[in-house]
C-alpha positions as CSV (number, residue, x, y, z in Angstrom):
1,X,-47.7,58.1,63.0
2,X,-48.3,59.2,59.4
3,X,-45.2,61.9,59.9
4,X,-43.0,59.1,61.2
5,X,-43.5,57.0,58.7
6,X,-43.2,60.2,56.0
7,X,-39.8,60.5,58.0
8,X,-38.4,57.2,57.2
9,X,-39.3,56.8,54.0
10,X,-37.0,60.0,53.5
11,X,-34.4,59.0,55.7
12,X,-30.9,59.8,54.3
13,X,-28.5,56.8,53.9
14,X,-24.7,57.3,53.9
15,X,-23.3,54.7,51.2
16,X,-20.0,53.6,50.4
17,X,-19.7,51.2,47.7
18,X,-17.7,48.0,48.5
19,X,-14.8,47.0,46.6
20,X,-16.6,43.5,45.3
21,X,-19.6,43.8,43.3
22,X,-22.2,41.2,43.4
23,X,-21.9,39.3,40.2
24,X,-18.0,39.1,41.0
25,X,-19.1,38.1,45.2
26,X,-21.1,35.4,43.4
27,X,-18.6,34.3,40.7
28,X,-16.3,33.7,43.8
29,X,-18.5,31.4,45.5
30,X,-19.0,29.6,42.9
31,X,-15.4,29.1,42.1
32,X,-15.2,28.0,46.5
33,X,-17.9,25.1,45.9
34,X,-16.1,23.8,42.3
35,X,-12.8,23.8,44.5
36,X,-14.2,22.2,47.5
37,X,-16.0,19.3,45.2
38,X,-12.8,18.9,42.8
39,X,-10.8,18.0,46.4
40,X,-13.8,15.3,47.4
41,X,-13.9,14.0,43.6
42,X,-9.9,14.4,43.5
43,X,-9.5,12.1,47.2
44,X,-12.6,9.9,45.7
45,X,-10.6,9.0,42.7
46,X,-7.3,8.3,44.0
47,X,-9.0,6.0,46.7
48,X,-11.7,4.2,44.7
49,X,-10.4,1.1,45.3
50,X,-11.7,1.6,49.0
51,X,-15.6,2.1,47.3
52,X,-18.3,-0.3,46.5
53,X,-21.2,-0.2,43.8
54,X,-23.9,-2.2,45.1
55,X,-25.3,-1.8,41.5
56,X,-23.2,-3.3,38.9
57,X,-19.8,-3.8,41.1
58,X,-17.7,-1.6,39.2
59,X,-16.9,1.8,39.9
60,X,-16.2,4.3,37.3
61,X,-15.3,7.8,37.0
62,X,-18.8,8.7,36.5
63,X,-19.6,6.4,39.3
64,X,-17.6,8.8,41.4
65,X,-18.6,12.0,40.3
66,X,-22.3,10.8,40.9
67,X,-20.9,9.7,44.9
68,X,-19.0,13.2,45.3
69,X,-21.5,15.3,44.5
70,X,-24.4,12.7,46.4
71,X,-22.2,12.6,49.2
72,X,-21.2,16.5,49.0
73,X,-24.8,17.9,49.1
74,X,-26.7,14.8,50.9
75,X,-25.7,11.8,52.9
76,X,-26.2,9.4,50.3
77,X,-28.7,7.0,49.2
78,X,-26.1,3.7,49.7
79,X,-25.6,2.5,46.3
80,X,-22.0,3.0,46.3
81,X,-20.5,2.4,50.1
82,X,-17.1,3.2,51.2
83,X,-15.8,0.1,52.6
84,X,-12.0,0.3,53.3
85,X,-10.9,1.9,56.5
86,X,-9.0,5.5,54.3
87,X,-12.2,5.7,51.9
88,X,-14.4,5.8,55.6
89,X,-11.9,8.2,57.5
90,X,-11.4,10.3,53.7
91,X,-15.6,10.7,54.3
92,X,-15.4,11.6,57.7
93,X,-12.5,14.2,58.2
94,X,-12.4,15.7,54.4
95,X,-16.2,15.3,52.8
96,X,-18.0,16.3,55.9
97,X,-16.3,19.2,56.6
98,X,-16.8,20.3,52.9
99,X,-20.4,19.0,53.0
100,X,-20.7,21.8,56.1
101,X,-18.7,24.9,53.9
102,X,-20.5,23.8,50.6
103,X,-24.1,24.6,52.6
104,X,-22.6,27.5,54.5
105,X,-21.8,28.9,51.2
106,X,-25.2,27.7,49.6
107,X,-27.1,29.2,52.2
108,X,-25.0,32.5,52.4
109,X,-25.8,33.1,48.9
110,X,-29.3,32.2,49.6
111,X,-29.8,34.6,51.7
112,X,-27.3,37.7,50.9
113,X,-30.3,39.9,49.7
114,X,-31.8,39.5,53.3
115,X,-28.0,40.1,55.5
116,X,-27.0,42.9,53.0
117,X,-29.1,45.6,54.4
118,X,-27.7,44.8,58.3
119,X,-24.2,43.9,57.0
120,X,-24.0,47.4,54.7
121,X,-25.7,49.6,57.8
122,X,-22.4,48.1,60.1
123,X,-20.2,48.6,57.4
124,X,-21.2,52.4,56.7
125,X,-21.4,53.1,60.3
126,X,-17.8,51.7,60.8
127,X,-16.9,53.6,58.0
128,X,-18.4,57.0,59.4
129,X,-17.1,56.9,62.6
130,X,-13.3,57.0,60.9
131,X,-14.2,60.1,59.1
132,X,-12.3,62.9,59.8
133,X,-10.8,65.8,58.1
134,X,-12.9,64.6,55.4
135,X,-14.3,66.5,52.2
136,X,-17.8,66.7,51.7
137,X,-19.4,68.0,48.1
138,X,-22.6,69.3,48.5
139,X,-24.9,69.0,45.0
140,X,-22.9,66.2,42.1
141,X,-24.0,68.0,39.0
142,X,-21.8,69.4,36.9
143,X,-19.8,71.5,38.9
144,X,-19.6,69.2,41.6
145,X,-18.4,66.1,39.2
146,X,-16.0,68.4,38.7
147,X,-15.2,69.5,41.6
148,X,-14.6,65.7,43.2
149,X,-12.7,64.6,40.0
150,X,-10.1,67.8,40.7
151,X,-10.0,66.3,43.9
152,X,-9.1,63.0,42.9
153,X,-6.8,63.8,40.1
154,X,-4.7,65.9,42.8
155,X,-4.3,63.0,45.0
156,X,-6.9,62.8,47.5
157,X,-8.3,59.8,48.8
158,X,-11.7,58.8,47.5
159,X,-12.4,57.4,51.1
160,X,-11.7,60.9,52.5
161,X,-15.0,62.4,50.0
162,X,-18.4,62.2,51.0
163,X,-21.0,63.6,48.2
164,X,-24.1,64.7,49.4
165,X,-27.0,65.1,47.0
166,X,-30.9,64.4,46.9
167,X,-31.0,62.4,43.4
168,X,-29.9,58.5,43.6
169,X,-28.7,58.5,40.0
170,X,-26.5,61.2,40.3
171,X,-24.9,59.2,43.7
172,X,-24.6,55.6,41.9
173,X,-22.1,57.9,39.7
174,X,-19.9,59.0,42.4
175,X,-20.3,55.4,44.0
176,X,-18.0,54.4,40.9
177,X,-15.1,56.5,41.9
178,X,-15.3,55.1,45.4
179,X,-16.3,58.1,47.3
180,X,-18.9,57.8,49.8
181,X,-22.2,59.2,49.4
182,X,-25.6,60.4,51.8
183,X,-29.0,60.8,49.7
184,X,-30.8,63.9,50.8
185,X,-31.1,67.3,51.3
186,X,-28.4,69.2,52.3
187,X,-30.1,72.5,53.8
188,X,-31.4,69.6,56.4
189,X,-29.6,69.2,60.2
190,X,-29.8,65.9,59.9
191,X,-28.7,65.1,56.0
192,X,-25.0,67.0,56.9
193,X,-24.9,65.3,60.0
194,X,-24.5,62.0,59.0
195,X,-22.0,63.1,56.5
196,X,-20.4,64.2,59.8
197,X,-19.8,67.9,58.9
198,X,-18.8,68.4,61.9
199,X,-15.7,66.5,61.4
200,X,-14.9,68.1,57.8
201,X,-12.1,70.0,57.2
202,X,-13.7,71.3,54.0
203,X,-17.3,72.0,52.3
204,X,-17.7,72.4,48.7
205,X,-21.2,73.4,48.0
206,X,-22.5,74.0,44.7
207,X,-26.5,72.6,44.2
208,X,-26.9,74.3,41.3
209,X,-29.0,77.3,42.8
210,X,-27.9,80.1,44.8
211,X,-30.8,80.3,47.3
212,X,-30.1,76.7,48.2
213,X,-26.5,77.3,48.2
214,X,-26.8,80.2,50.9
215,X,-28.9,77.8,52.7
216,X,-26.6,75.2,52.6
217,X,-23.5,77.5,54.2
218,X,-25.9,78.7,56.8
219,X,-26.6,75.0,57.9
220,X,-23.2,73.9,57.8
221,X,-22.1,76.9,59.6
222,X,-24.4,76.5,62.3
223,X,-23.0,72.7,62.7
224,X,-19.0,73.2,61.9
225,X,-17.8,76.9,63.4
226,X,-14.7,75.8,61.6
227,X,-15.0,74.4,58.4
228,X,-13.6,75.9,55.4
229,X,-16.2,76.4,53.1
230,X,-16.3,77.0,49.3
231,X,-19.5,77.7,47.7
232,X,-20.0,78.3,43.9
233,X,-22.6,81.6,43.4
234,X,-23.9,82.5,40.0
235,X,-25.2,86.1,40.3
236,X,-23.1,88.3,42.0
237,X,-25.7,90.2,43.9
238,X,-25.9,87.0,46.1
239,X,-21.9,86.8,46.9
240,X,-22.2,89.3,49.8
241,X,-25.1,87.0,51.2
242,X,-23.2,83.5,50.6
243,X,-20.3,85.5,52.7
244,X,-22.5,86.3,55.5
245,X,-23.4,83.0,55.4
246,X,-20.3,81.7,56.4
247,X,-18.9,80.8,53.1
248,X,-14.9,80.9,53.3
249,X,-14.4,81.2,49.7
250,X,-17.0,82.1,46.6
251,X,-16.6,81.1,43.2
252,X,-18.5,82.8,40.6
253,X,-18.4,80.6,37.5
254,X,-19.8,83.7,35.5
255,X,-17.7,86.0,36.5
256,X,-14.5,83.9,36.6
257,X,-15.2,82.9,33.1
258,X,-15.6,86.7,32.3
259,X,-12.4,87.9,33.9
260,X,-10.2,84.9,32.2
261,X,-11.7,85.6,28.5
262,X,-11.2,89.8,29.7
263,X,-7.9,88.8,30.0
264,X,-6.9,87.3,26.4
265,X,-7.6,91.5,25.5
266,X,-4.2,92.1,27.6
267,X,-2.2,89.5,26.0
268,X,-2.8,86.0,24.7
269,X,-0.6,84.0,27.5
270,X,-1.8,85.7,30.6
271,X,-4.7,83.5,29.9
272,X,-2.9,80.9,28.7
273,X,-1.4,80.9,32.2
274,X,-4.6,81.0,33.9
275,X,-6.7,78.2,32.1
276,X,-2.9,76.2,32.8
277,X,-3.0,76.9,36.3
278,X,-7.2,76.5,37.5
279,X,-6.9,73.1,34.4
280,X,-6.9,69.4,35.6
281,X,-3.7,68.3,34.1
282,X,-1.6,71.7,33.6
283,X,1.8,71.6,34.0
284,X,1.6,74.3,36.8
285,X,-0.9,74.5,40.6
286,X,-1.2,76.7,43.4
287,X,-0.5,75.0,47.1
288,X,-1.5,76.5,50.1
289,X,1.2,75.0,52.8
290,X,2.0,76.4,56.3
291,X,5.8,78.1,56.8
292,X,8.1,75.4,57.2
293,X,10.5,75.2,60.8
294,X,13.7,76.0,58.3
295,X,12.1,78.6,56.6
296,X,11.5,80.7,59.7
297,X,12.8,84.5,59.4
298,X,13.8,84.1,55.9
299,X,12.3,86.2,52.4
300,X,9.7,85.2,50.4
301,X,12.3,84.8,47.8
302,X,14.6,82.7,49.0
303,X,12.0,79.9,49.6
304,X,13.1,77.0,47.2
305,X,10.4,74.4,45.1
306,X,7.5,77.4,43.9
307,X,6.9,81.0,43.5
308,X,5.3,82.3,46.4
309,X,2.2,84.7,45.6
310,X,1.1,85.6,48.6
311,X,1.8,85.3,52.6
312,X,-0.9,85.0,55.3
313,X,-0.3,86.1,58.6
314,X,-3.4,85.9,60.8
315,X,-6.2,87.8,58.9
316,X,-3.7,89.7,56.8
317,X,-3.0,89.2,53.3
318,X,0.8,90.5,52.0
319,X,2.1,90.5,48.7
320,X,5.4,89.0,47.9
321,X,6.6,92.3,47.0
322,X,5.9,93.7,50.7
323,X,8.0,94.6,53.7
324,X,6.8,91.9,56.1
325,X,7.5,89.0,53.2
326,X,11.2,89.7,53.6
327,X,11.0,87.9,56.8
328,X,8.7,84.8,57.0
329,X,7.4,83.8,61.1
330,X,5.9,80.7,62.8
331,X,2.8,80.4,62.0
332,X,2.5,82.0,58.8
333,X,0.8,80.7,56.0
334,X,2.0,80.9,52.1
335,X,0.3,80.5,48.5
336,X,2.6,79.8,45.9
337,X,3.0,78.4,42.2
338,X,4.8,74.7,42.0
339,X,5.5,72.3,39.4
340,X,2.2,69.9,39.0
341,X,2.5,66.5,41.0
342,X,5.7,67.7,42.6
């Protein structure tokens, strides 16, 4: 019983925030009940011929914002009456009907704190079952911030993200850009389930470690055979186990960073280039995009819109400047240079 209860204490919670916050949810309702009582007090004043003050006999404005709001939020206490026959049916078909939507919302607000938690576990769980050729960022520290805002500068849909990571601080951050998020770890089964990694199309892991990293890619290898997964590795001793792993791709920041300031010895705008190209906001990006129907058996070259680097055909990498790039076939895919946001 003890591990059971250990287990749900821990359990990880997939999280999307909403698009309403609570202070602005609130400030709604309240402007809904000042509209609802300005229609009574509004009908109230144009008819208060039809109303009686058993008091004094006269009835004055402030005689019937005292009725509205009696009238709105009890049944009154009979000191002013409606007596004519529109001031009766004005009661009956328009202040009841308020009087009912003024305690809905009342009691809605009320008791928000206490539906939130079974309203927010079918809203995530509608939202999860839609997910699909998602992305999922394993680890939101620094390269991982980083990695989600590339993503979201280059046009994907925040809804289409899930960020996985074990600190909630770090999540309410990503919750701002609208991503979705699952607290926990992500070398567990169940934490990468429920981010539905077996739906993803890609995995970008970087926790910040390299142990946990190759930990990560085993698990989400062992749930998604297919999944493209990039992995950032800081010592280069571990690359060869992150690619037996499973990772698809390996980033080392160290020795990316090395090779681009190595390359400033060769000529100042080779790296230039580089830091323009792998840069949020450059003026040039790679695309990886399969061979299009009308580009079928023709060069490399003569492909119009970007530069074309490199051509994949099955498990075979060929150079632009190759035989087999003079003549592009179904199914190939192509890595060229294109003008950013085009």
């Amino acid at each position: 019983m003890a591990a059971q209860a250990a287990l749900s204490a821990v359990r990880p919670r997939f999280y999307r925030a909403g698009r309403l916050g609570p202070l602005t949810t609130l400030a709604i309702r309240a402007v809904a009940v000042l509209v609802l009582v300005g229609i009574a007090l509004g009908g109230h004043w144009i008819d208060r011929d039809g109303l009686r003050d058993n008091s004094d006999g006269t009835v004055t404005f402030l005689d019937i914002v005292y009725f509205t709001v009696i009238t709105v939020t009890t049944v009154g206490y009979g000191d002013i009456v409606p007596v004519s026959t529109s001031a009766r049916m004005f009661d009956t078909f328009v202040v009841t009907p308020i009087r009912i939507f003024v305690f809905l919302i009342f009691l809605g607000s009320a008791y928000s704190f206490m539906l939130r938690q079974g309203w927010e576990r079918w809203r995530m769980g509608l939202i999860r079952r839609e997910l699909k050729d998602h992305v999922i960022v394993c680890g939101y520290g620094r390269s991982g911030t980083a990695a989600v805002a590339e993503l979201l500068e280059r046009g994907h849909d925040p809804g289409d993200i899930v960020v996985v990571d074990e600190r909630a601080d770090r999540l309410r951050l990503a919750e701002e850009l609208g991503v979705a998020t699952v607290e926990g770890d992500a070398t567990h089964n169940r934490v990468l389930s429920i981010a539905k990694v077996e739906a993803a199309a890609q995995v970008i892991v970087s926790p910040g470690r390299d142990d946990t990293a190759v930990l990560i890619v085993l698990t989400i290898r062992r749930l998604s055979p297919h999944a493209g997964i990039a992995v950032a590795i800081a010592a280069i001793e571990n690359e060869l186990l992150a690619r037996d792993a499973g990772a698809t791709i390996i980033v080392n920041p160290v020795s990316f960073g090395g090779q681009l300031l190595a390359q400033c010895t060769a000529g100042p705008h080779i790296a230039d280039y580089m830091a323009d190209l792998v840069t949020r906001g450059g003026s040039v990006e790679l695309r990886e995009r399969a061979v299009r129907p009308d580009e079928i058996g023709r060069s490399v070259r003569e492909i119009v819109g970007g530069q074309v680097l490199r051509l994949y055909r099955g498990d075979r990498a060929i150079g632009f400047w190759e035989h087999e790039a003079m003549a592009l076939a179904a199914g190939d895919t192509v890595i060229e240079v294109v003008q950013a946001g085009k």
